[in-house]
Every structure is written in structure tokens, then in C-alpha cells.
N, C-alpha and C positions, 0 to 999 in steps of 0.2 A: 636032408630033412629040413634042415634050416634056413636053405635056398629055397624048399617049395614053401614053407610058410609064410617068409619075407615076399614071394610071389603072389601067393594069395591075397595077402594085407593088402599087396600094391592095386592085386583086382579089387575086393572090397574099396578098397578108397577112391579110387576112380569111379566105379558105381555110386557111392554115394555122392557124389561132386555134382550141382547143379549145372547142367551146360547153361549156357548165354543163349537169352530167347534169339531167334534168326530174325524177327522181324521186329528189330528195336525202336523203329521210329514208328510203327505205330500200336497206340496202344491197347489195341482192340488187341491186338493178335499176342499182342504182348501178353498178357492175360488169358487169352485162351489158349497160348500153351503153358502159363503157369497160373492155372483157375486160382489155385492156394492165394497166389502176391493178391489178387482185388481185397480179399477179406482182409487181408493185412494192413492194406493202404488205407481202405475204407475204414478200418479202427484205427489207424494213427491219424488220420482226417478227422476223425470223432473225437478223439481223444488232446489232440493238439490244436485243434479249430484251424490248421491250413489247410487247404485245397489240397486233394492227393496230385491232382495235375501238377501242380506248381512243385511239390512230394518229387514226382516220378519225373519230370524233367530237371533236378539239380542232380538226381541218382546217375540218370541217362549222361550227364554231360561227364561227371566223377569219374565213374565206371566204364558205362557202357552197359549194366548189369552182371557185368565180370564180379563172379565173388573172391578171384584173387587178384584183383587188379592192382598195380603197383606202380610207383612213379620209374623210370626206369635210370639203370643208376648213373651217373655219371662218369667221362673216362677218363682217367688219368695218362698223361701227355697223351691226349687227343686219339690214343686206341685199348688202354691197358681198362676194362670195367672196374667202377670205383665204387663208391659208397652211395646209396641213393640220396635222394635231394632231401627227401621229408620220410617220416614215421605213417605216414597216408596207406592207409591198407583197406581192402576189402569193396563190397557193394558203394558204400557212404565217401570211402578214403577218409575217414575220420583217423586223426593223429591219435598215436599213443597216448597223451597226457590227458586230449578229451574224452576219448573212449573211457579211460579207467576214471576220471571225474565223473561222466554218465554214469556210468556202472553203480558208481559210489552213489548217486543221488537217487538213482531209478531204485535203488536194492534189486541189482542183478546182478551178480560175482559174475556167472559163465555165459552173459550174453558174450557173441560172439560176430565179429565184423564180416562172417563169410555165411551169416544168416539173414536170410532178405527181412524174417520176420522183424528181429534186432536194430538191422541196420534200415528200413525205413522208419520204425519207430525213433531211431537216432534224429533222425532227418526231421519230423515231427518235431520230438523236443527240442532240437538246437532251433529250428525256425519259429518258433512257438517262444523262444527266449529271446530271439532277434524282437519278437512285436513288442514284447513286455518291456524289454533293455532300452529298445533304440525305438521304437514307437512304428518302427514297420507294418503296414497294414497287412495281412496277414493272405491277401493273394497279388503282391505285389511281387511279383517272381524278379523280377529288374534285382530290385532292391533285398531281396533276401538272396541271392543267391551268390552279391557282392561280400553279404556280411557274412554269408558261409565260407565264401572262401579267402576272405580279411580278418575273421574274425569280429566279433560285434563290438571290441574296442576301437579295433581300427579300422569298420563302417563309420563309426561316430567319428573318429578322428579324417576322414577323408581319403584315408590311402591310395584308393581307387584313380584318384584324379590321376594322379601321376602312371597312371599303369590304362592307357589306350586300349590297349591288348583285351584287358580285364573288360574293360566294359561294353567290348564288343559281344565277347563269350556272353556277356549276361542278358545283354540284346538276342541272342540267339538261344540264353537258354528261359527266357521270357516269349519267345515268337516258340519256342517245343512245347511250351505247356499252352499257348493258344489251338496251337493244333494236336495238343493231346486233349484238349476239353471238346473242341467239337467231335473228335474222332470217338471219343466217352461217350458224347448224346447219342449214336446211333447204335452203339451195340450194351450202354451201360442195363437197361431193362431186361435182355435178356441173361449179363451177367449178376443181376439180380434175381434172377428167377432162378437160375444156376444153383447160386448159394442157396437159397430158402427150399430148394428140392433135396438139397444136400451132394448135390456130385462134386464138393470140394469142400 
């Protein structure tokens, strides 16, 4: 009896689990197998004043839109699985400390880092605190995406220099959101008509 409920659970839960869109690099397609994520992106683009492109390319490069995505952990003497590198979890990979700082400032006890809704709104306000802090123009994907993953004290402070690596990623995740805005002009009207019909 308590084997088939624990079975059960385990189906429920995998049902509810959002798979990973197949076609992540573009974002048409992106969107129309999760009609839901535009309304969302489009109100934290509303609400945050950055581009959802600039949004959905620092998501893309975190994640992948894996809502359990995780850094993977480290090994001890080079084969025993050790402790992971960072507190990085979910859609955003937003740390522990910031999450519950968010949480605390949004008033939102149960948002949750494995909710696209949540976790783009995250993205939102941590970039939208990047303009305000460090004076980032607000679709400068380059430059926000260094202080997403520096942190916006140590954007300001320069970190980045010292880390090549770094600011290649950010070259590449500023060239994803250029082709995730042109690839937006050609099917964004009709996922406007979408939502205002209500099929999402």
C-alpha cells in the first residue's frame, strides 16, 4: 500500500515537472510550446523596463530553461562527487541568499526558483537593480549579464577583467538576445493575438 502511493507521488510529480522547450535557441518556438512564459516575460519587461530579449537570453545561457538546473558538483580526489560549487538553483540559478533577499523585498514567501513565472520576474528585478545601482542602460545585455553573474558590486568593482572566459559568455549572451529580437519581430503579432484571444 505504501509502495503504490510513494509510486503514485513519484507519477504526479513528474507530470507536473515542466520539460525543457526543444527548441531553445529560438524564441519563437520557445514560446509556442510555452504560450504561458510570453505573458510572463512581457509583464516583467513591463514591469522592470528591460527587454524580455535581453530577460530570456541571460535565462538561456543559466539554465538552458532547465527548471532544475544545477552547477554540477565537484570531485573529490578527482572521481568521489563532492559538494557543488555555488547555492545556483533553478530556471534564474539565482543563489540562496538572493533568492530569499528577493523573496523578502518582493513580499513573496513561496515564490519559487523551478517557476518560470518567479524566476523571469527574478531576472527582471536583479537587472532592473543593475540600471538603477551601476547605471547600466537597461538593454545593454553585454553589461548586464556580467553584473548578473559578478554581482553588481563587483560589476562596479571590475572583476570581469580578470576573468576572459567571462566576457566572452557575455559577447555570446548579447549576440542570443540580438537574435532573439529579430527572431520576436516575425512571429511577436501573432503571439500577441494569442494572448488577447485568450489561448494562454
Amino acid at each position: 500500500m505504501k509502495l503504490s502511493v510513494v509510486l503514485v507521488g513519484c507519477v504526479l510529480l513528474v507530470g507536473c515537472m515542466t520539460p525543457t522547450p526543444r527548441h531553445a535557441d529560438n524564441i519563437c518556438k520557445v514560446f509556442q510550446e510555452r504560450p504561458e512564459w510570453y505573458a510572463k516575460a512581457r509583464a516583467s519587461e513591463k514591469r522592470w523596463q528591460v527587454p524580455l530579449t535581453t530577460q530570456m537570453a541571460i535565462m538561456h545561457q543559466e539554465s538552458k530553461f532547465d527548471a532544475n538546473a544545477r552547477p554540477k558538483r565537484t570531485k573529490l580526489l578527482g572521481f568521489v562527487p563532492w559538494r557543488r560549487p555555488s547555492t545556483a538553483y533553478g530556471y534564474a540559478q539565482a543563489l540562496d541568499t538572493t533568492w530569499d533577499y528577493y523573496k523578502r523585498l518582493r513580499g513573496k514567501p513561496f515564490a519559487s526558483r523551478t517557476s518560470f513565472s518567479d524566476s523571469i520576474d527574478f531576472v527582471g528585478w536583479y537587472t532592473h537593480r543593475a540600471h538603477v545601482r551601476a547605471g547600466i542602460p537597461p538593454a545593454d545585455t553585454f553589461a548586464m549579464y556580467l553584473a548578473y553573474h559578478e554581482g553588481i558590486g563587483g560589476y562596479q568593482r571590475r572583476t570581469y577583467r580578470k576573468k576572459r572566459w567571462l566576457v566572452q559568455v557575455a559577447k555570446k549572451v548579447r549576440l542570443r538576445a540580438g537574435i532573439y529580437d529579430a527572431q520576436l519581430r516575425h512571429c511577436e503579432a501573432r503571439l500577441h493575438r494569442r494572448k488577447w484571444l485568450g489561448v494562454f
